[in-house]
N, C-alpha and C positions, 0 to 999 in steps of 0.2 A: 238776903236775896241776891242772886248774882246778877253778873251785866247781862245786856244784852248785845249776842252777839254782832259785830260791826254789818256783815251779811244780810239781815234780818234791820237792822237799821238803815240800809242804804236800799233796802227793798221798797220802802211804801215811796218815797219821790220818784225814783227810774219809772216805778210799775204806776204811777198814778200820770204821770207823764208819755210814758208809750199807749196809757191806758186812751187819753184822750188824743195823743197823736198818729199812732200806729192802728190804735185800734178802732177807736170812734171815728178818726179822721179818713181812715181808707175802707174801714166796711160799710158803712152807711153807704157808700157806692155800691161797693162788691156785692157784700151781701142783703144790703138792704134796698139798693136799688138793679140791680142788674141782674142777680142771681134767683128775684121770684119771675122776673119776665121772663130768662129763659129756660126757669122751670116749665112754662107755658108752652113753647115751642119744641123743648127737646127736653129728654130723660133725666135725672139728678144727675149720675155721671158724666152725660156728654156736658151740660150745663157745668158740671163744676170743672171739665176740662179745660171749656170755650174762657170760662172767667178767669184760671189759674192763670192761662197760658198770659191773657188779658193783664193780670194782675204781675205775672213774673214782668212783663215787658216793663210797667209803670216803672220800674224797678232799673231799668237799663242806667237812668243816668245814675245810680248809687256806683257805677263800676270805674265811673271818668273823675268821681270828684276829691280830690285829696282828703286825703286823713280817714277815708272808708277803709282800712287796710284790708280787710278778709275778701273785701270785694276788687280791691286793685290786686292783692295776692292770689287769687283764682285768675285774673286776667291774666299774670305776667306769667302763671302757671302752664294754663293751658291755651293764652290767648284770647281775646277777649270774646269773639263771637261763642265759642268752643265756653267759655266761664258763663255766658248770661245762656248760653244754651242748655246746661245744665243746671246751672240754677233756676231758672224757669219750670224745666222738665221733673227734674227730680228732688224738687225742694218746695218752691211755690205751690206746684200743680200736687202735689202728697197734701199738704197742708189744707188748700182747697176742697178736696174731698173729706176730709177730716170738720174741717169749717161746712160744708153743706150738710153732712149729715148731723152735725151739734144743732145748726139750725131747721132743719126739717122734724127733728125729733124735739125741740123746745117750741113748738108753733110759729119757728120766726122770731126767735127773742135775741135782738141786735146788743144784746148788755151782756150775756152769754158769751157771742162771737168776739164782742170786742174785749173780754176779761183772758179768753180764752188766745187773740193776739198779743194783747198784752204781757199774756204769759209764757209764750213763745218766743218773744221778744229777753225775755228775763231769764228763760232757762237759758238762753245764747251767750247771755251776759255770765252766769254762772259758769258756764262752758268755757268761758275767753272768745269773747267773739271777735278778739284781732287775731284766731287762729282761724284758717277757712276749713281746716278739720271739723271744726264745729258745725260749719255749715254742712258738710258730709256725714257726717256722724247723724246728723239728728236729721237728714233728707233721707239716709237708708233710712233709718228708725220708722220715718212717715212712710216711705213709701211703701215698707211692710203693712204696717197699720192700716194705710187704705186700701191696699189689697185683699188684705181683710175682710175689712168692712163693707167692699166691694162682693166678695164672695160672702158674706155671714147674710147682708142686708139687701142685696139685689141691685143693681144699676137704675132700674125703674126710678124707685123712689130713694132710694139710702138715707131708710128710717123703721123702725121697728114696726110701727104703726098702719106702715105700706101706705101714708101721706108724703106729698111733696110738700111746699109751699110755692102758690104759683101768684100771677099777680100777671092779667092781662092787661098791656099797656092801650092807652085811649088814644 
């Protein structure tokens, strides 16, 4: 039997790790609390905008704090409003649509969205994510993708099913 590759070994701690940090730790917000209420109020689309936009901000301080290099490297690039502006818009807010439509089409299933950050998390790792290429590279990628899915599935709802999941707040 041969080994197992190092890659494949240093996969299940990162990804079990971002799974319950990255992923359970920030969607249970996102998408488990904030993204069925304002399914309620507004469309899937505009809702997964309001949240992206919501979720890139949460993100700001990753840009100021040492040793985040891909994120001080887009600052010292394009400067830093001009770096979290873009990473907001064409990174977070791609992923987000991508992220509502995973959960409007799983009934809501928070274990889904967060395997699905988790993994996200892990393809960047794979990528080098001390290069902020990576963060370009895989934000065109999404924001194809939700374009997509935008035009395949409808803004309404972005689900096959033509469900949202909403969740009126008391």
């Amino acid at each position: 039997m041969g080994r197992i590759p190092k890659g494949i070994v240093k996969f299940f701690p990162f990804f079990g790790i971002v799974l319950i940090t990255g992923g359970l730790g920030e969607e249970l917000g996102w998408r488990g609390f904030r993204l069925p209420r304002m399914q309620t109020r507004y469309n899937a689309l505009i809702a997964s905008l309001i949240v992206g936009v919501l979720h890139g901000l949460w993100h700001v301080p990753m840009f100021f704090m040492e040793g985040l290099t891909p994120y001080q490297e887009m600052a010292a690039a394009a400067g830093v409003g001009i770096a979290i502006l873009g990473y907001t818009l064409f990174y977070v807010t791609p992923w987000s649509i991508l992220y509502t439509f995973v959960y409007n089409n799983t009934k809501g299933s928070l274990l889904i969205v967060c395997v699905l950050h988790a993994s996200e998390a892990w393809v960047l790792a794979l990528w080098n994510i001390s290069n902020p290429r990576s963060f370009i590279g895989l934000g065109a990628a999404m924001t194809i993708v939700s374009i997509i899915i935008v035009l395949v599935y409808g803004a309404e709802n972005l689900s096959r099913t033509g469900k949202r999941i909403s969740i009126v707040s008391m």
